[in-house]
KOLLOGU-888314 format. One line per 4 residues: number of its first residue (from 1); their letters; for each residue x, z, y of C-alpha. Coordinates in steps of 0.001 Angstrom, whole numbers, padded with zeros to 6 digits. Each point is the difference from the previous one (the first is absolute). Layout:
BEGIN
NUM = A = X:Z:Y | ...
//
This chain:
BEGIN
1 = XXXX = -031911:020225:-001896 | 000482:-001069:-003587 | -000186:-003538:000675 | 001902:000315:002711
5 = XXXX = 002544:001467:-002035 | -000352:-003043:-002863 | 000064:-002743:002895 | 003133:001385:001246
9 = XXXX = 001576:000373:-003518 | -001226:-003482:-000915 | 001380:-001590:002938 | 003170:002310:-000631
13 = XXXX = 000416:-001587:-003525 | -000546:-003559:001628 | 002686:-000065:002226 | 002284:001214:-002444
17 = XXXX = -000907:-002487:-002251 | 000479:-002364:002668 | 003343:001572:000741 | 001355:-000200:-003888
21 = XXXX = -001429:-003718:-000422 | 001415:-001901:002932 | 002616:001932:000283 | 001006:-001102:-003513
25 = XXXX = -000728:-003426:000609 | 001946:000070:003211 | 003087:001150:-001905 | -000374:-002664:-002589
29 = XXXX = -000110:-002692:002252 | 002923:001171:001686 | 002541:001327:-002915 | -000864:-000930:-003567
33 = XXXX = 001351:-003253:-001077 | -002421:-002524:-001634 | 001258:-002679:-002417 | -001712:-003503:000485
37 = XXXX = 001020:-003173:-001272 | 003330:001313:-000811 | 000482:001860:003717 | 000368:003607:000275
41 = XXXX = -000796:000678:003277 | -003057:002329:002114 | -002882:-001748:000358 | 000448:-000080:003729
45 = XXXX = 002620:-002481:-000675 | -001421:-002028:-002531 | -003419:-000497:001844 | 002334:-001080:002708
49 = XXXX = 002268:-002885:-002412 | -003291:-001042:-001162 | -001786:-000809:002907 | 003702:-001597:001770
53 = XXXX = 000292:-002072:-003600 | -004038:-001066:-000942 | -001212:-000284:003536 | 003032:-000970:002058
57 = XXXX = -002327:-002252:002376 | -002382:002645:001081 | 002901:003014:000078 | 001944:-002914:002520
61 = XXXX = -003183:000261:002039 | -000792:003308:000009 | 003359:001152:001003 | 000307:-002980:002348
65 = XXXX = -003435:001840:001919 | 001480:003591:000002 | 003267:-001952:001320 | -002218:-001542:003098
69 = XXXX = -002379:003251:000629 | 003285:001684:000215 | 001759:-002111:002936 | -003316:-001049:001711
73 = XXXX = -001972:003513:000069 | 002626:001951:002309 | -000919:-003115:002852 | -003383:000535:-000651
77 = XXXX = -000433:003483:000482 | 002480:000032:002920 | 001997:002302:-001395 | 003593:-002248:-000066
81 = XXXX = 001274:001131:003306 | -000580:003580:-000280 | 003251:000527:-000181 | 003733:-001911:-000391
85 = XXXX = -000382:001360:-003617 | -003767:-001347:-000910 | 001359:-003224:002068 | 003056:-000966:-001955
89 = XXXX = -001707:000495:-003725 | -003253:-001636:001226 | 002501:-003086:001028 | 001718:000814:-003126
93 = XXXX = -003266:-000182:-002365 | -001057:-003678:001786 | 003874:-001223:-000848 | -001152:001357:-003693
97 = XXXX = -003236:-002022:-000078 | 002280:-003331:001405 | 002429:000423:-002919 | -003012:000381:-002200
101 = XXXX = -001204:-003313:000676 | 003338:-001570:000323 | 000968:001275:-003611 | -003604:-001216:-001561
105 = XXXX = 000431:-003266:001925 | 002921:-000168:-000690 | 001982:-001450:003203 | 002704:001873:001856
109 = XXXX = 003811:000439:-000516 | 001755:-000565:-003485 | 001594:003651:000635 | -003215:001882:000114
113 = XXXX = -001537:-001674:-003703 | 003265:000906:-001787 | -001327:002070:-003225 | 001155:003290:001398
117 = XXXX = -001707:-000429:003353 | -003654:-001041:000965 | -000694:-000981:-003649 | 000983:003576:-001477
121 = XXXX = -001481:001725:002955 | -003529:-001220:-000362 | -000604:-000916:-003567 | 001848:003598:-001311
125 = XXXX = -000585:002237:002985 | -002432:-000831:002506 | -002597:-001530:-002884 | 000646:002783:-002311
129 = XXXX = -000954:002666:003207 | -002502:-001725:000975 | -001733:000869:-003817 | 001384:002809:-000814
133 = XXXX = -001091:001684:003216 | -004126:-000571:-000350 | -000241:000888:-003270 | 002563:003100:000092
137 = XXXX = -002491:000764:002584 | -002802:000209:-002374 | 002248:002065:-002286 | 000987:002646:002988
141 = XXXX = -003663:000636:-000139 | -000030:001790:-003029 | 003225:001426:000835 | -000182:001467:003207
145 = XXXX = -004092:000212:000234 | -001112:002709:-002064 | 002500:003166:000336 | 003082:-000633:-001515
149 = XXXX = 001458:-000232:003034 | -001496:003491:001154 | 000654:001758:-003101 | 003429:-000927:-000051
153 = XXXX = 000255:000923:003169 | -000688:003128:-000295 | 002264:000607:-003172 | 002971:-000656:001525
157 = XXXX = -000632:001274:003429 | 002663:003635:-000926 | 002402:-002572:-000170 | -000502:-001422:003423
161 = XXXX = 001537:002113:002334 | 003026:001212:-001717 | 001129:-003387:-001014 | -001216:-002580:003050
165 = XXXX = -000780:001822:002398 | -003401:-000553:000820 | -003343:002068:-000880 | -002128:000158:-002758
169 = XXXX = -002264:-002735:001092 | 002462:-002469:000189 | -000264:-000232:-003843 | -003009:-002246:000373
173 = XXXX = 001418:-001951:002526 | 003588:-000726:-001983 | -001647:-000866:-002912 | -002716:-002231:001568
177 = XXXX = 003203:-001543:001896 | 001731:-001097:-002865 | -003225:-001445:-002116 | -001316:-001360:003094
181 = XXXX = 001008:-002632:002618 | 002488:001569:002594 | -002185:-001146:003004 | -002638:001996:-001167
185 = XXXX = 002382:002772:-001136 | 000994:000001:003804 | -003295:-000202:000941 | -000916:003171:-001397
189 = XXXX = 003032:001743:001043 | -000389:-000965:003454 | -003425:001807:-000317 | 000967:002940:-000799
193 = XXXX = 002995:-000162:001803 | -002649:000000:003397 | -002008:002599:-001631 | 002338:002611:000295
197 = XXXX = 000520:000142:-003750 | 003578:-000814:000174 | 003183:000461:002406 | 001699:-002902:001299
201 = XXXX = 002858:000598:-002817 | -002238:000254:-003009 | -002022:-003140:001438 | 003303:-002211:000055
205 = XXXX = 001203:001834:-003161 | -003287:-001197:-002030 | -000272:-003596:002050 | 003667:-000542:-000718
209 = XXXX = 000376:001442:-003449 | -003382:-000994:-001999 | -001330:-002710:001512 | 000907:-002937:-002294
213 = XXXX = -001015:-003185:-000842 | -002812:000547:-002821 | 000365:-000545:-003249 | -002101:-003119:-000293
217 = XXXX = 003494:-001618:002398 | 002307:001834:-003040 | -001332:-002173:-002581 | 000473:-002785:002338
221 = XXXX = 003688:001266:000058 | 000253:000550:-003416 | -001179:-003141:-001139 | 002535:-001791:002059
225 = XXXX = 003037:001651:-001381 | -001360:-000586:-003437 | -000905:004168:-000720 | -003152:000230:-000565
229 = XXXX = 000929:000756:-003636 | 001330:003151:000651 | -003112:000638:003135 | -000671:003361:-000668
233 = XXXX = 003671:001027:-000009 | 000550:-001988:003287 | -003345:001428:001205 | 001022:003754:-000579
237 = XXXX = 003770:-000569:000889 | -001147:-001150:003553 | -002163:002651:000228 | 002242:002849:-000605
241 = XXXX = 003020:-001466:001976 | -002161:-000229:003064 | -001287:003506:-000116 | 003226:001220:-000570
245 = XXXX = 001394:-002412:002745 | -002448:001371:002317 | 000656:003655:-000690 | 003997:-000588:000906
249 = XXXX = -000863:-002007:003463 | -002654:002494:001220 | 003101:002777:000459 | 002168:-003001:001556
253 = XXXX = 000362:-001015:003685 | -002079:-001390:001909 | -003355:001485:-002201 | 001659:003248:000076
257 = XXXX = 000208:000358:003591 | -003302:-001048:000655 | -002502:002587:001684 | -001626:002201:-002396
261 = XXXX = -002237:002719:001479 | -000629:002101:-003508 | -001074:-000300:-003294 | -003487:-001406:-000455
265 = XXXX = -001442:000527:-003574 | -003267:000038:-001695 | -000594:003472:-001835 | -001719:-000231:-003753
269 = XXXX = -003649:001035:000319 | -000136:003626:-000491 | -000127:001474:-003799 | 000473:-003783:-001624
273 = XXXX = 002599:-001143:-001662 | 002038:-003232:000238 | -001530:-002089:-002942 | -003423:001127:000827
277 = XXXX = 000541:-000762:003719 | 001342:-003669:-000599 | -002711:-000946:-002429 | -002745:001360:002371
281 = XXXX = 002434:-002473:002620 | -000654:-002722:-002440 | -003096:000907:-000910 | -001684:-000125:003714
285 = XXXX = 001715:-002983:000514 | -001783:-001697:-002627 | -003185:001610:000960 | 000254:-001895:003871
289 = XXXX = 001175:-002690:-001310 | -001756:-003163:000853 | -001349:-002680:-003433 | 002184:-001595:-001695
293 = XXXX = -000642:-003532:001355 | -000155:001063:003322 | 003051:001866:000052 | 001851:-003068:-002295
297 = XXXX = -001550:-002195:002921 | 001748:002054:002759 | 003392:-000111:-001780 | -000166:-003126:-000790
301 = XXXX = -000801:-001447:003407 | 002610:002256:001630 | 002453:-001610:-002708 | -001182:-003224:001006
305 = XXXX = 000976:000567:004273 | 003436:001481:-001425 | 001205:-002831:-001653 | -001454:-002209:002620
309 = XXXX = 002312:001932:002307 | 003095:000469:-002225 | 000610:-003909:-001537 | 000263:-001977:002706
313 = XXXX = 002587:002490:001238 | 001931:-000858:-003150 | -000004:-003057:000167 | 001035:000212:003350
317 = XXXX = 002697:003141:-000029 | 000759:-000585:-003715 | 001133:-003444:000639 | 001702:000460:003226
321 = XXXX = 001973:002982:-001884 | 000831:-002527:-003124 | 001627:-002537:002583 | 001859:002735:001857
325 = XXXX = 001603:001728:-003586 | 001064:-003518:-001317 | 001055:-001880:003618 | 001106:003289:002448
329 = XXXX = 001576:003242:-000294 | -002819:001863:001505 | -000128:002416:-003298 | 003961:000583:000263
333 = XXXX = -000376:002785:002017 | -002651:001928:-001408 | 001868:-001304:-003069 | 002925:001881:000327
337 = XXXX = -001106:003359:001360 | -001473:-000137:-003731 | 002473:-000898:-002198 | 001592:002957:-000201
341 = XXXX = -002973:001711:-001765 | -000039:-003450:-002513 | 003507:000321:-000741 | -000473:003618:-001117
345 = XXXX = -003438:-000826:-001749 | 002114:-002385:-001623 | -002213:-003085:-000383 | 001351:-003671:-000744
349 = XXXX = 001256:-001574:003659 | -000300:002637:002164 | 000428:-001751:003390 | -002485:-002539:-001031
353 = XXXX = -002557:002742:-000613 | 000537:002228:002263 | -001089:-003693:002265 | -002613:-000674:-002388
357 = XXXX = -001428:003714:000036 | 000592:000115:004093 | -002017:-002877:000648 | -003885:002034:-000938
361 = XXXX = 000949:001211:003580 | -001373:-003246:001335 | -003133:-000275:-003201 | -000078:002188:-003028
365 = XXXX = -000411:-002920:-002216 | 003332:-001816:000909 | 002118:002099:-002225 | -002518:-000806:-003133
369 = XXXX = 000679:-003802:001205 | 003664:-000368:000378 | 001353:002159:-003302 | -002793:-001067:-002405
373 = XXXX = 002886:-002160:-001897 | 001962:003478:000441 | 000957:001800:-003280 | -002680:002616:-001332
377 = XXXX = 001468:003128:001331 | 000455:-001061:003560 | -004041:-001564:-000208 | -000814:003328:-001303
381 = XXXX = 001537:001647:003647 | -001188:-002483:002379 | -004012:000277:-001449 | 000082:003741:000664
385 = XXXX = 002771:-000059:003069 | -002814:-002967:001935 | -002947:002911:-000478 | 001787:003082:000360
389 = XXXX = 001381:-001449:003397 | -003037:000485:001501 | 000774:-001418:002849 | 000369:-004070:001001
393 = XXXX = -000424:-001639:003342 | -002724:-002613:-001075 | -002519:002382:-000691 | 000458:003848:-000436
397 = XXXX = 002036:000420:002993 | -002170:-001659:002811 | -003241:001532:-001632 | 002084:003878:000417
401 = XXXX = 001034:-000735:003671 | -003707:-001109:000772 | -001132:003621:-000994 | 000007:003162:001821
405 = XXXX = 002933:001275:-001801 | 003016:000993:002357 | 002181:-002187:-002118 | 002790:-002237:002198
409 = XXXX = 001022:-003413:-001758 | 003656:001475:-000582 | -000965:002841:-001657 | -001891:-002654:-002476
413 = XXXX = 003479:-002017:-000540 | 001156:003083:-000631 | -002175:001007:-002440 | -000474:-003119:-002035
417 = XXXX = 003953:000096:-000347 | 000308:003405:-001208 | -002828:-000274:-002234 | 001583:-003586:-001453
421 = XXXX = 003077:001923:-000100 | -001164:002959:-002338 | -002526:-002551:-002210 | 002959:-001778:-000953
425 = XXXX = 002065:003096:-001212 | -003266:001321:-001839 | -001130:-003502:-001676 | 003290:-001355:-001254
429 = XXXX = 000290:003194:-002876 | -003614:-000710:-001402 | 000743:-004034:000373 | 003266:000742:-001933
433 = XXXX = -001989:001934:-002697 | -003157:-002167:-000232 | 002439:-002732:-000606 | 002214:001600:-002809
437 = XXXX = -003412:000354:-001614 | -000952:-003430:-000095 | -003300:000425:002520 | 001077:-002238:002892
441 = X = 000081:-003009:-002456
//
């Protein structure tokens, strides 16, 4: 009995070791700036510049290879025509590899190797993804792994209900949204959307609300607008305006009339308190947790299949939406059903970024792309208004519409305009501030 006892309690003290150690390195990965060679940065972004800058010729091939897995493996497996969705972005993806080997060949039509076009998209986007991505994988390990995730979870779960709607265990699954990649994010929702664990309202609240790009793609963003000295303000400003976002839509129409048979909520474990029942949460996690290099292995090779999926789609969509802002009107529209909420925010040109800011409709990163000459408040907006969107049609949307979720594509236009709508209003205040401070450079 005794050492039973001490086995337990060893094992006990393990995982929480476990639990304080990668958990700490997680966070310092992802939020404490590093200064090297001048550079104050994370080191998620320098290991990135390094590898783009010393080893250009293998980081051309490597993303290159993720670039050709991604268009050839949907023909492969057969799974292109499963639907007119999977068939138009698995056409899309092989039009991404084509202007992938046009660009490094360079042949094809002066218009599309003007600075701002195929030469920005790949070298500062697509090449930058296509590191950041793998090794932010690695990272997401530590971060995600070993029960922070669970214990914060838990912590805020009071919270859930009165402010978005959904039940306690939806904690885990918002937070693991937002760190995480949205197609996993939906993944799991869709889960335990089928498991009877949520109604068809809290299932689109948490798939429409949380499910973000992950943070790995903000640095991306960040480093394109030319923030990622004020990354942990951007980081937390983003994070705050979507949760708050997400709390106003889920009592708007159309989630509010969705069908929602009762409350469904996960009761605290009888005579335990909060704190002791979220570091147990973290604790077990930890305990089940697989090694270290297997679960780093895991991540990483699901990091890998993402960005295989995910750049040659922007090459593809984000170049496509680059020639359609600068030669067609096609953003007008969307355009101005925004700039009223740009004019009262108050930034520099209004019409032109309420166009800018309406185009992450069509790809998230296209508002990054055509204001990152913008002035510093208005960069500010559009790096937390192209995340707390949630919603674009090159990616988020088709994955949400291939899930069980009773969610109708106009209740997602709906949605992403709302939520662009109130991310605006939020944002512009805190750009405003940051800027009379001196943070935004």
């Amino acid at each position: 009995m005794t050492d039973s006892v001490l086995t337990q309690s060893g094992s006990r003290g393990t995982a929480a070791l476990k639990l304080i150690v990668y958990s700490f390195i997680g966070i310092f990965f992802f939020f404490v700036p590093v200064t090297i060679g001048g550079k104050s940065t994370i080191l998620l972004d320098h290991a990135a510049s390094a590898i783009a800058t010393n080893l250009r010729p293998a980081a051309l091939v490597f993303v290159t290879a993720l670039i050709a897995y991604g268009a050839i493996a949907p023909f492969i497996r057969g799974t292109w025509n499963k639907n007119t969705t999977e068939t138009v972005f698995s056409l899309l993806r092989v039009l991404g590899l084509i202007l992938t080997a046009m660009y490094l060949a360079g042949i094809g039509p002066a218009a599309i190797f003007t600075p701002d076009m195929l030469p920005f998209l790949f070298d500062k986007l697509v090449l930058s993804v296509g590191l950041i991505v793998p090794i932010g994988g690695l990272a997401l390990a530590f971060l995600i792994g070993y029960g922070l995730l669970e214990l914060t979870g838990v912590i805020v779960q009071p919270i859930m209900r009165p402010i978005w709607r959904t039940p306690g265990w939806s904690a885990i699954d918002a937070v693991a949204s937002f760190v995480g990649s949205y197609s996993l994010a939906l993944l799991i929702t869709d889960r335990v959307y089928k498991e009877g664990k949520y109604t068809p309202r809290e299932a689109a609240i948490v798939a429409t609300g949380f499910s973000t790009v992950s943070a790995t793609f903000m640095i991306i963003v960040a480093k394109t607008l030319g923030l990622m000295g004020a990354w942990n303000l951007y980081f937390w400003t983003t994070f705050v305006v979507t949760f708050i976002v997400s709390a106003i839509v889920a009592r708007l129409w159309p989630l509010r009339g969705m069908e929602h048979t009762g409350d469904r909520d996960m009761p605290l474990p009888e005579g335990k308190g909060r704190l002791a029942t979220a570091i147990d949460a973290g604790i077990e996690q930890a305990q089940k947790a697989p090694g270290i290099f297997s679960l780093l292995g895991a991540t990483f090779l699901d990091s890998l299949r993402m960005a295989a999926m995910i750049l040659p789609s922007i090459m593809a969509v984000g170049l496509l939406g680059l020639l359609a802002a600068k030669y067609t009107p096609i953003f007008d529209i969307p355009g101005f059903a925004l700039y009223p909420f740009t004019w009262i925010a108050q930034l520099a040109e209004p019409m032109q970024a309420a166009r800018a800011l309406a185009s992450g409709l069509a790809e998230m990163f296209l508002p990054a792309i055509l204001l990152r000459d913008a002035d510093p408040v208005l960069k500010f907006v559009a790096a937390v208004v192209s995340v707390s969107q949630v919603l674009f049609l090159s990616a988020s949307i088709p994955c949400m519409l291939a899930t069980s979720i009773p969610l109708r594509f106009r209740d997602l236009i709906v949605i992403w305009y709302i939520r662009t709508a109130l991310s605006i209003l939020l944002t512009a205040p805190v750009a405003f501030w940051a800027a009379s401070k001196g943070w935004l450079g």
